[in-house]
N, C-alpha and C positions, 0 to 999 in steps of 0.2 A: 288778683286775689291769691295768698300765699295761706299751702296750708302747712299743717306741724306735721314734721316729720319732713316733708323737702328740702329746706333747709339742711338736712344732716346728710340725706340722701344727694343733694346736689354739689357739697363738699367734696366728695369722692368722685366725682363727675372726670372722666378722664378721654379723651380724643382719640383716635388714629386714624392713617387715611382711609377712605370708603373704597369697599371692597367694589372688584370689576365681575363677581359673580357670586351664585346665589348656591342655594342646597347645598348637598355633598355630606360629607361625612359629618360635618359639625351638626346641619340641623336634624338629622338622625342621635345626635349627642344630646342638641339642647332639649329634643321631642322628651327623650327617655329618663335624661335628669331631672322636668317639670314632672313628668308622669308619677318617676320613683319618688320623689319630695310631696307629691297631694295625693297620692292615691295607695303610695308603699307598692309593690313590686308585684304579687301575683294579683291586687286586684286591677294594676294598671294596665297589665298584660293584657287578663280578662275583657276589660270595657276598649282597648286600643284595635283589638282582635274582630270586635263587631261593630267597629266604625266606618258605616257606606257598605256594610255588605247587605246584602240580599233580604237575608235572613236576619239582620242587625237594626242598631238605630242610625240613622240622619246625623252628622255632625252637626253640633251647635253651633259651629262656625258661618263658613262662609253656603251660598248656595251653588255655587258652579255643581255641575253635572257630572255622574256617573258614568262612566261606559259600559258596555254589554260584559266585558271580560276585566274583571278586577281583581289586583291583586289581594295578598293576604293584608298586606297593611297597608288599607287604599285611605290613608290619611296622608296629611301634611304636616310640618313643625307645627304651623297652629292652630291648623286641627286638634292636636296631640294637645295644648296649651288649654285648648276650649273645655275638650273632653278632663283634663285634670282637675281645671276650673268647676268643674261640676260632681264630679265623682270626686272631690278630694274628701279628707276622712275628718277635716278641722270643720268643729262647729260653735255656729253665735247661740249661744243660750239663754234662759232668763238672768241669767248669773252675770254673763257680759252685759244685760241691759243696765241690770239694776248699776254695774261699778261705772258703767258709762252712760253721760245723760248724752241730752241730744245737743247740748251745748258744746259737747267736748266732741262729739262725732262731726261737728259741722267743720271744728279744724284740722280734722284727719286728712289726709290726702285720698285720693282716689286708688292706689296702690295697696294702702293700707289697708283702709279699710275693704278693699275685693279678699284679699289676706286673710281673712277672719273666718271666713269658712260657710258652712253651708246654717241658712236659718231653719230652726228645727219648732218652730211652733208660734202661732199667731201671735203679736202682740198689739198693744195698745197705748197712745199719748193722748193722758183726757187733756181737755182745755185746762189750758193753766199750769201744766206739769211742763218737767223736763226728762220725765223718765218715762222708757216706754217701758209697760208691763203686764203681763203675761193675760194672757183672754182667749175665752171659749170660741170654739166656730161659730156657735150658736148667738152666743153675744155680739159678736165681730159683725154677723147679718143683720140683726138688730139694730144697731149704729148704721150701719149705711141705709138701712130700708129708712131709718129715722128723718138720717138727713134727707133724702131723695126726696119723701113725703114732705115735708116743709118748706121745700124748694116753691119757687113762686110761678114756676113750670119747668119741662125740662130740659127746655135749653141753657138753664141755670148749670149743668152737670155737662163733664169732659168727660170722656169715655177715649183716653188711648192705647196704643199697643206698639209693641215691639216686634220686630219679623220673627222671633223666634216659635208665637205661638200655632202651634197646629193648623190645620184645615177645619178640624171637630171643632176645634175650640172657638177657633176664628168664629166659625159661622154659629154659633150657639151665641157668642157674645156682640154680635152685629143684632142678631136676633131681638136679643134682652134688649139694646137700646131703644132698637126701634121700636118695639113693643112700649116701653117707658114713652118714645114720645120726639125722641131727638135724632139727628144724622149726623149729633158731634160725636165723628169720630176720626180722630186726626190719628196720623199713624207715623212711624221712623221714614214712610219713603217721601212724606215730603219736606225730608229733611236732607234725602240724597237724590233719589230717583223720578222725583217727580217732575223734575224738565222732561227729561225723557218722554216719561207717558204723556207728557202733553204735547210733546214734538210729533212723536209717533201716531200717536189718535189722530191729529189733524192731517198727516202728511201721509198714512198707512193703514189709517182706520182698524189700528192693534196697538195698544199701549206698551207691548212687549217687546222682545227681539223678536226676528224673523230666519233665525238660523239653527240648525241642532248642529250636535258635537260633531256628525260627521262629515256637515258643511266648513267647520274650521278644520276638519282633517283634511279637505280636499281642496278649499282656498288655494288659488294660488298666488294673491298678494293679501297679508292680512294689516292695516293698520291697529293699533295700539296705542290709544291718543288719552292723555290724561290720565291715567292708570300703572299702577304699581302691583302687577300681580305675584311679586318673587314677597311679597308682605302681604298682601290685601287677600288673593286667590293664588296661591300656594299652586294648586293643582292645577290649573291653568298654565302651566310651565310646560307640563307634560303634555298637552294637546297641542301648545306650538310648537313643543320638539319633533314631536309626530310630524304634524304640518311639515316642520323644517325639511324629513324627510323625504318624504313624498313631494319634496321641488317647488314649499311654497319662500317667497320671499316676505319677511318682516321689516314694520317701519314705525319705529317707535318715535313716538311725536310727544313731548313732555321737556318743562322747563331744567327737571334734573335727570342725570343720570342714571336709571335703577338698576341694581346691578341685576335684577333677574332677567330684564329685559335685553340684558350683554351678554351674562352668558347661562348656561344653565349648568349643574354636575347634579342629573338625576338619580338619588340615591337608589334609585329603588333599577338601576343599568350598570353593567359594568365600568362605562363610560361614563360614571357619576366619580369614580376613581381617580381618572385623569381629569384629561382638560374639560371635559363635557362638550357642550354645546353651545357654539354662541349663535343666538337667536336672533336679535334685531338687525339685519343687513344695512339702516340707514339709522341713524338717530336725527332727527331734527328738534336741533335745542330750542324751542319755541319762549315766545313770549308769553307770561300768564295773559290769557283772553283773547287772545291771535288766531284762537283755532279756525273761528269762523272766516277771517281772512284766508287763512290758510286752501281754507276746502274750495273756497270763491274760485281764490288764483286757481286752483290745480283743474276748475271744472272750465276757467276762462282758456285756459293752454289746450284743454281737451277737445275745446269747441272750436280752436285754430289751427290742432294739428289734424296730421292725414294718418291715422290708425298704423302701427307697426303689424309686422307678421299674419297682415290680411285681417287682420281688428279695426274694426269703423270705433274711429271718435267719438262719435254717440250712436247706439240704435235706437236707431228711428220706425222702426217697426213697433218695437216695443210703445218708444213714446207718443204714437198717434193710437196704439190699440186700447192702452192700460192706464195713460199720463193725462192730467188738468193743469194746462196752466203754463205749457212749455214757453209759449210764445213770449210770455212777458214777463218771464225770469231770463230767455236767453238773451234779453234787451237788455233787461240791467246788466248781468254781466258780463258783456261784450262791452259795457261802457265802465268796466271797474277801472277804476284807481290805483295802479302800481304803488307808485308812489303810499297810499296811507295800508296797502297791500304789507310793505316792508316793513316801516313803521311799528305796525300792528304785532306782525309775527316776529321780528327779529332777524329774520333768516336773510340770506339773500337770492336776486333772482335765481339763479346758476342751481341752487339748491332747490328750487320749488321747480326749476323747472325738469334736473333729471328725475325729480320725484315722479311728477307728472308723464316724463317717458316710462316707468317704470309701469304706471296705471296703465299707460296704452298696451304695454305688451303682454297684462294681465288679461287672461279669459274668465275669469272670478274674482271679485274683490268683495271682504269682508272689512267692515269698521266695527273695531271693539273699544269702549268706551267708556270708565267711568263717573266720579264725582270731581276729575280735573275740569269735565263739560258741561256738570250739569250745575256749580253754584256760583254760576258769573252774573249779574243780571239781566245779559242778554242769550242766557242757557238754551232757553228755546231756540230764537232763533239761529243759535250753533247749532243745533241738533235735526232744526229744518234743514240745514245745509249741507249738512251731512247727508240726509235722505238727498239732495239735488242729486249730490254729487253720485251717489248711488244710483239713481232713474237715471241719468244720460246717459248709462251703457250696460242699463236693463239689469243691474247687478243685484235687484231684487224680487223672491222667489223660484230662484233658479240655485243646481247645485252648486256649491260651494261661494257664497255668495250673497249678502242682505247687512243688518245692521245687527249689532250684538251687544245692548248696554247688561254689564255687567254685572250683575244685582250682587249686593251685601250683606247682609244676614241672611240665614238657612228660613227658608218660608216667609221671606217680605213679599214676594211675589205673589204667593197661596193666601196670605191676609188680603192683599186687594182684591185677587179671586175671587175670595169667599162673602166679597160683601165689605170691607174695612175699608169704606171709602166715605168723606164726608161729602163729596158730590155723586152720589147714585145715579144710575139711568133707571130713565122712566119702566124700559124693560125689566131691570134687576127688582125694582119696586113692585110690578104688576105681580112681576112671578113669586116673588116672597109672600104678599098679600093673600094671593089668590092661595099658595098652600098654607098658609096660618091662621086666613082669617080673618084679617083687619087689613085697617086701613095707612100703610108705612107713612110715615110723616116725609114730603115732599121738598118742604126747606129745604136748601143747602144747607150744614153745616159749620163748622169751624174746621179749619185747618192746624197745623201746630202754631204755625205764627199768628193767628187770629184768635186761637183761643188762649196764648199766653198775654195778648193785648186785652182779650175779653176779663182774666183774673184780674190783672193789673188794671184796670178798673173797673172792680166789683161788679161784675156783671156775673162772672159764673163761682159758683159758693163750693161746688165739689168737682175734684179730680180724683178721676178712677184710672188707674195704670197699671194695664196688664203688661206686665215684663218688661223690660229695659232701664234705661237710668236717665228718666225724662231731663232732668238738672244740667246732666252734662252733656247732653244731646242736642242740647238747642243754642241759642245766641242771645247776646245780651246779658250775660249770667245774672249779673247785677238786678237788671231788669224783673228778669225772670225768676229768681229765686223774692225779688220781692211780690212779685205776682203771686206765686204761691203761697206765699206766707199769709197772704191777706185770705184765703179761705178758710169755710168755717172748716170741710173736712176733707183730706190730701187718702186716697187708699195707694198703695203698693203691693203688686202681686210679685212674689221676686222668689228665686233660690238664694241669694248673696245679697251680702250689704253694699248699698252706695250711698252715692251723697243725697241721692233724692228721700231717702229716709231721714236724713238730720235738716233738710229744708222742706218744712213741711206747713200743712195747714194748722190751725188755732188746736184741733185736735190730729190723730193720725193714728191706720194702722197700717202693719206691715201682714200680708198673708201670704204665708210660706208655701209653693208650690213644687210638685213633682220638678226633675228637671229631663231631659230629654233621652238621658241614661239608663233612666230608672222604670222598673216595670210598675204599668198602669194596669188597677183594678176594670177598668172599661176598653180594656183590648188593645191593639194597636191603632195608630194615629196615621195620619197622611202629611203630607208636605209637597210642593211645587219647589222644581230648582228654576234656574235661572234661567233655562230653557224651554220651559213649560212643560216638564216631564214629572207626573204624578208618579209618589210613591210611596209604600207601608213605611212606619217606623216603628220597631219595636225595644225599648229599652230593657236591657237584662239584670240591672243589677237592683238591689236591695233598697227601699226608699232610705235616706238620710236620716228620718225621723221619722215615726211609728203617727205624726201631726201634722203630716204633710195630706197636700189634697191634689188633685189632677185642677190641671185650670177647666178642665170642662165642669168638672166636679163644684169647682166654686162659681162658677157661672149661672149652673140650675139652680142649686140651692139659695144663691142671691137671688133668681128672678122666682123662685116659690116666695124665699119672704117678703122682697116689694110688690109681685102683680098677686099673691095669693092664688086659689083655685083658677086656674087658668086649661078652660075647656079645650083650647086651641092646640097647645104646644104639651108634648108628655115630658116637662123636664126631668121627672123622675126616671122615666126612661133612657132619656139622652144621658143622663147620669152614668147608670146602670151597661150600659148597650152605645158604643159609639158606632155600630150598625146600624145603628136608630139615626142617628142624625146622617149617617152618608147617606141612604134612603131618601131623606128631604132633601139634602145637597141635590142628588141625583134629578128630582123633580123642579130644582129651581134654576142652579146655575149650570147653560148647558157645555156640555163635551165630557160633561159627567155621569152618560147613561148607565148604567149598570154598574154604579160606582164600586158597590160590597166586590162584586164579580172581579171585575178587574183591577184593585186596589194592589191587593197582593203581587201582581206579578209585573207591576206599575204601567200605564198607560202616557200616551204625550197627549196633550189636549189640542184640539183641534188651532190652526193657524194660518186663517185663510189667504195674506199674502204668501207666505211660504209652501202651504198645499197647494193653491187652488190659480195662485196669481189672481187674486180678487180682494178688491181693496174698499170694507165696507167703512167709506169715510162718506162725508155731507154730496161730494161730486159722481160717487161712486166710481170713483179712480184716484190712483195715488194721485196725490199734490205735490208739482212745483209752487214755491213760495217763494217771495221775493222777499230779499231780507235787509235792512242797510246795514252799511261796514261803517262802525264809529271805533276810532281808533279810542283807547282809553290809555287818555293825557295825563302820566304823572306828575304832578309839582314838582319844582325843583328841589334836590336835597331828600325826596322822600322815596320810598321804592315800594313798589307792588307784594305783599307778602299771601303765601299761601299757606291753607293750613294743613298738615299730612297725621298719618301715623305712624308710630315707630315699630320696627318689626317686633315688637316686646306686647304690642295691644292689639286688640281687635273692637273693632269700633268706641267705646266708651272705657271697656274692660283693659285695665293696665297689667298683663301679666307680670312683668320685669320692668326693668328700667335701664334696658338697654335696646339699641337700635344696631346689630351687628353689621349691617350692612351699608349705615352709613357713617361707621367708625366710632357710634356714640356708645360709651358705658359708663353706667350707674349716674346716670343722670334725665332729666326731661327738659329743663327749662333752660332750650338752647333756639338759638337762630343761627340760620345757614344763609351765608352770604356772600355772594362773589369776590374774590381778594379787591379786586377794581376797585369794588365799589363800597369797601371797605376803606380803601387810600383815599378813597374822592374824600371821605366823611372823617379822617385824621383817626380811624378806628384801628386795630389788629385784632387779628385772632387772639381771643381768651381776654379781650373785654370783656365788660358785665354793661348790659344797657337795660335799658324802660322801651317795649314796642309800644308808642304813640299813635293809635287813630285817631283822624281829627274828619268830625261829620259837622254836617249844621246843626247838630240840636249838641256842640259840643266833642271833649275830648273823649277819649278809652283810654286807659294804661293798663299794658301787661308788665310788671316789674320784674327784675330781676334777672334777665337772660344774658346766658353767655354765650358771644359770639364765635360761629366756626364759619373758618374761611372757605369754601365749599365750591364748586364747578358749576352752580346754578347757571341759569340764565343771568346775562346785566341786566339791571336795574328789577329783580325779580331777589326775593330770600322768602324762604319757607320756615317755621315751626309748628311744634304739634299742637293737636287739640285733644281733648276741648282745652287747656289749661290756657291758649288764646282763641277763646270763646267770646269773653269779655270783649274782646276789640269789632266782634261784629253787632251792628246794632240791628234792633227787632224790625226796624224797617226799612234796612237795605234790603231789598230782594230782588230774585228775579220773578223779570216779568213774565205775566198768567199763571206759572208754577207757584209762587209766593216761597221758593224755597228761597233760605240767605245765602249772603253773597260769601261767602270762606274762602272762596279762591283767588278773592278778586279785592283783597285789602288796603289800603293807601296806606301804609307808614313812615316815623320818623324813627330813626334810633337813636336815644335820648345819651349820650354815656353816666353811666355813673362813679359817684367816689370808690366801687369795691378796687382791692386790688387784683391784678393781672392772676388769672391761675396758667401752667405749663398748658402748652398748645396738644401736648403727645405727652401720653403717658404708660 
């Protein structure tokens, strides 16, 4: 799907080759010209000044972790992007609705329309219209308590959220469902993260990492698998620098080359001046999906060789005190498959195997890990294997040393915390109950890919979306955006305009909320980073619009108009007083005790393989898991495509449209593709092609991309998303997670009649 305004945008589109390192002076450049351009200059100072302090608010960006000692300007370029994104000074008015229907918003690109500014007051699309226009809070409750009530129950109604929203909020809005009736509450992480949690819970009995920041300071081998932190986690640069220091070695495992992971020039050192730092000690240019292979091989080497520098191959102390299951995982992989071992990953032996010396002679190993692991459809069990390879030499629980998936948004972690989960345990249910009142509905829910299959055929009437830009979030856009459409009513809680506002239900509002910048009439808010470390957020600057509301704020007030007098719950309070609602957190979800108390000077939540070495899974000890190695067989003529961001966006949100670091400007709708494999297919660099998936139930086409010649892996090419979204369908997934498959594509590259544009400009 092409929208207006790319087209003019992708004419300008110009190449150069991809940079061998990250930071440095420029992204101190590009931080402070997005700043000066959305926010004008003393008020970007202002809001740039209290981002990740103490005293300050939580970047809207990413959730990586704090340290104890932080500088004055403990952001990142897109930190600085997020925070302008928010604090900028352009606003969408009644005036922009009324001159733009929703017809004409649906062909704006995702760029453009983020561009627009901040939305400054509720509006409204009755049935039948194409204009949204301007409506009371009052009124806006009204329509939904309307539709809710005439629902035919409520599992008729989606209820999801974005990781941006609070811990208050989170849990006031878990609340409101359940009280309504349903546990549809599908959320962003299982759109990324949710391998993970399910690898984890079964193999660690913790859905989370198992490391704090001073465990990767102290690592002394950290792998870095599938993950682009010099784009994705900024900050993250700075803790392997650290690391580097203090004598750890990195091993960055990923199909491309990231320049952050080559080398670093931290601006914020003098040695961000010169050369910087080059980080990664090994690169293994892997095959997309290989990972699992990968970790096999290195734990089958481990279990053949004799430990370097007095280091046993595996403890075995550990594994018979703490371990389930050793005996018939080290059967399988003693009987692994070289041969579909290479295959799989690309690599060759020689390379897995000095990798493998390298593990031996580490006394700590950390695996940090993104969404390169977790949307394959054997994501889980990559991520089970990960944890193997960690148990055979005890490298979890102990310092400098466990697993570390990376989380993405600022508080996705603190939403599933707080309850924003559409499979509940029976414990989080008891305890909610028992301080509310009632009795939480049991069902499983809908997940994201279940309740877009649920719209799509008429089965759920309303979608309610606290933050994010469900549209271009998910897969299948086609799909998806007809799923939506077929409801009677679509709500969005948003600061900014996206596409999910022009693909909407039969009617639709938009209700404009605080953003994370901004001081809230009901005190300071909380948030979980990535690490499991709780802490205050206080926004300092001036609401956007005198119509804006706290999402806590819209939350009570919707559950006063649909439950009415509600004996149980004080939402008027939780309004009023987000002391009010930590109070109940504290009594429901634990490692929360004395939440009001300890909020402010933030706390780490309890983490009992990392504290305790105790591992509350089904065995009562971590789990070996046996996994099988299926190599994934490309067709001939087609190659594996993955889908990334460009360092110009953060997750959905397209600041620019450039990607500096891997030579793209002023353009998006590009494929990166090995020269190789490029020549096999009679292609060059600065074709224009059609990315073809071809599934059983049919084709995909992503049109119109220009090809760059690029150092990927062979038989592997990447482009961005979501704008090849479209080419994943709602029912690839991986299994038990139900997240889709984006990493793991089959395509063809179609050429087209465009002509050739220059390679370098």
């Amino acid at each position: 799907m092409s929208n207006q305004g790319e087209e003019d945008e992708d004419a300008r589109l110009r190449v150069r080759p991809p940079k061998d390192w990250a930071g440095g002076l420029p992204a101190v450049g590009h931080a402070m010209e997005m700043a000066h351009r959305q926010m004008g200059a003393a008020r970007g100072v202002r809001a740039l000044l209290r981002v990740n302090q103490k005293d300050g608010f939580d970047c809207p960006g990413c959730a990586w972790p704090e340290g104890d000692h932080r500088s004055p300007a403990e952001f990142c370029e897109n930190g600085a992007k997020a925070v302008a994104e928010e604090a900028t000074t352009r606003r969408v008015t009644r005036e922009f609705f009324a001159a733009h229907p929703v017809g004409d918003l649906a062909v704006r690109s995702d760029h453009w329309l983020g561009g627009q500014g901040r939305l400054t007051e509720p509006m409204h699309k009755p049935a039948g219209a194409d204009h949204y226009v301007p409506v009371t809070w009052a009124k806006a409750f009204e329509i939904i308590a309307r539709e809710l009530r005439a629902l035919g129950g409520p599992d008729e109604a989606v209820f999801y959220t974005s990781g941006r929203t609070s811990n208050e909020a989170a849990f006031a809005y878990q609340l409101l469902v359940r009280r309504l009736g349903t546990n549809n509450l599908p959320d962003c992480s299982n759109m990324c993260h949710e391998s993970s949690g399910s690898a984890l819970t079964e193999t660690l009995g913790i859905g989370k990492g198992t490391v704090s920041l001073d465990d990767l300071h102290r690592a002394e081998l950290i792998f870095v698998v599938g993950q682009n932190p010099g784009t994705n986690h900024p900050r993250m640069l700075t803790a392997l620098e650290r690391a580097k220091r203090g004598g750890a070695r990195i091993i960055a495992v990923n199909p491309l080359p990231e320049a952050g992971l080559l080398r670093f020039k931290n601006p914020q050192r003098p040695s961000g001046l010169g050369r910087g730092t080059a980080l990664a000690d090994r690169f293994l240019q892997i095959r997309l999906n290989g990972d699992l292979a990968l970790f096999q091989a290195l734990s089958s080497l481990l279990l053949d060789g004799a430990g370097d520098a007095g280091l046993p191959a595996a403890d075995r102390a550990f594994i018979e005190e703490h371990t389930h299951g050793f005996e018939a995982w080290e059967r399988h992989i003693r009987a692994l498959d070289w041969e579909k071992v290479l295959a799989a990953t690309g690599l060759t032996r020689a390379e897995v195997e000095e990798t493998a010396a390298e593990v031996r002679a580490a006394g700590s190993v950390v695996v940090c890990w993104a969404m390169g692991l977790t949307q394959h459809r054997n994501s889980v069990a990559t991520i089970r294997e990960v944890v193997n390879f960690l148990l055979l030499r005890g490298n979890v629980g102990r310092p400098g040393a466990g697993v570390c998936p990376v989380r993405g948004h600022s508080n996705v972690q603190g939403d599933r915390t707080m309850g924003i989960y559409e499979k509940p345990s029976a414990a989080f249910l008891d305890a909610l109950g028992a301080e509310f009142g009632f009795a939480p509905p049991r069902r499983h829910g809908l997940d994201t890919v279940d309740a877009i299959r649920a719209m799509r055929d008429g089965q759920v009437k309303v979608f309610f979306g606290m933050g994010g830009n469900f549209v271009r979030a998910t897969p299948d856009s086609e799909v998806t955006e007809a799923a939506l459409r077929r409801t009677r009513l679509t709500v969005q809680v948003s600061t900014k305009l996206n596409r999910s506002h022009a693909v909407c239900g039969a009617e639709a509002l938009i209700l404009p909320t605080l953003g994370r910048t901004e001081r809230d009439p009901g005190g300071y808010v909380t948030v979980e980073d990535s690490m499991g470390l709780v802490h205050a957020s206080r926004g300092r600057l001036g609401p956007a619009s005198p119509h804006l509301l706290p999402e806590v704020a819209i939350v009570c007030r919707l559950a006063r108009e649909v439950l009415g007098d509600d004996p149980h719950v004080p939402w008027a309070e939780f309004e009023r007083d987000y002391g009010a609602v930590r109070d109940r957190i504290a009594r429901v979800v634990p490692g929360f005790e004395d939440f009001n108390a300890r909020a402010p000077a933030g706390f780490a939540l309890p983490n009992a393989p990392r504290d305790e070495r105790r591992f509350p899974t089904a065995t009562g000890r971590a789990n070996f898991t046996v996994n099988e190695l299926e190599v994934l067989r490309v067709p001939l003529g087609r190659l594996l495509l993955q889908t990334v961001r460009s360092h110009d966006q953060y997750n959905t949100t397209v600041y620019g449209l450039d990607d500096r670091y891997r030579g793209v400007k002023a353009g998006r709708r590009v494929v990166f593709v090995h020269p190789d494999d490029l020549a096999e297919r009679d292609l060059a660099d600065g074709d224009v092609v059609d990315l073809v998936s071809e599934w059983p139930d049919g084709e995909r086409v992503a049109a119109g991309f220009r090809v760059i010649a690029y150092p990927t892996a062979r038989g592997c090419c990447a482009a961005y998303f979501p704008e090849t979204n479209v080419l994943v369908p709602l029912d690839s997934v991986a299994e038990t997670s139900n997240t889709p498959t984006s990493k793991s594509v089959v395509v063809r590259l179609v050429s087209t009649t465009s002509p050739r544009t220059p390679a370098a400009g």
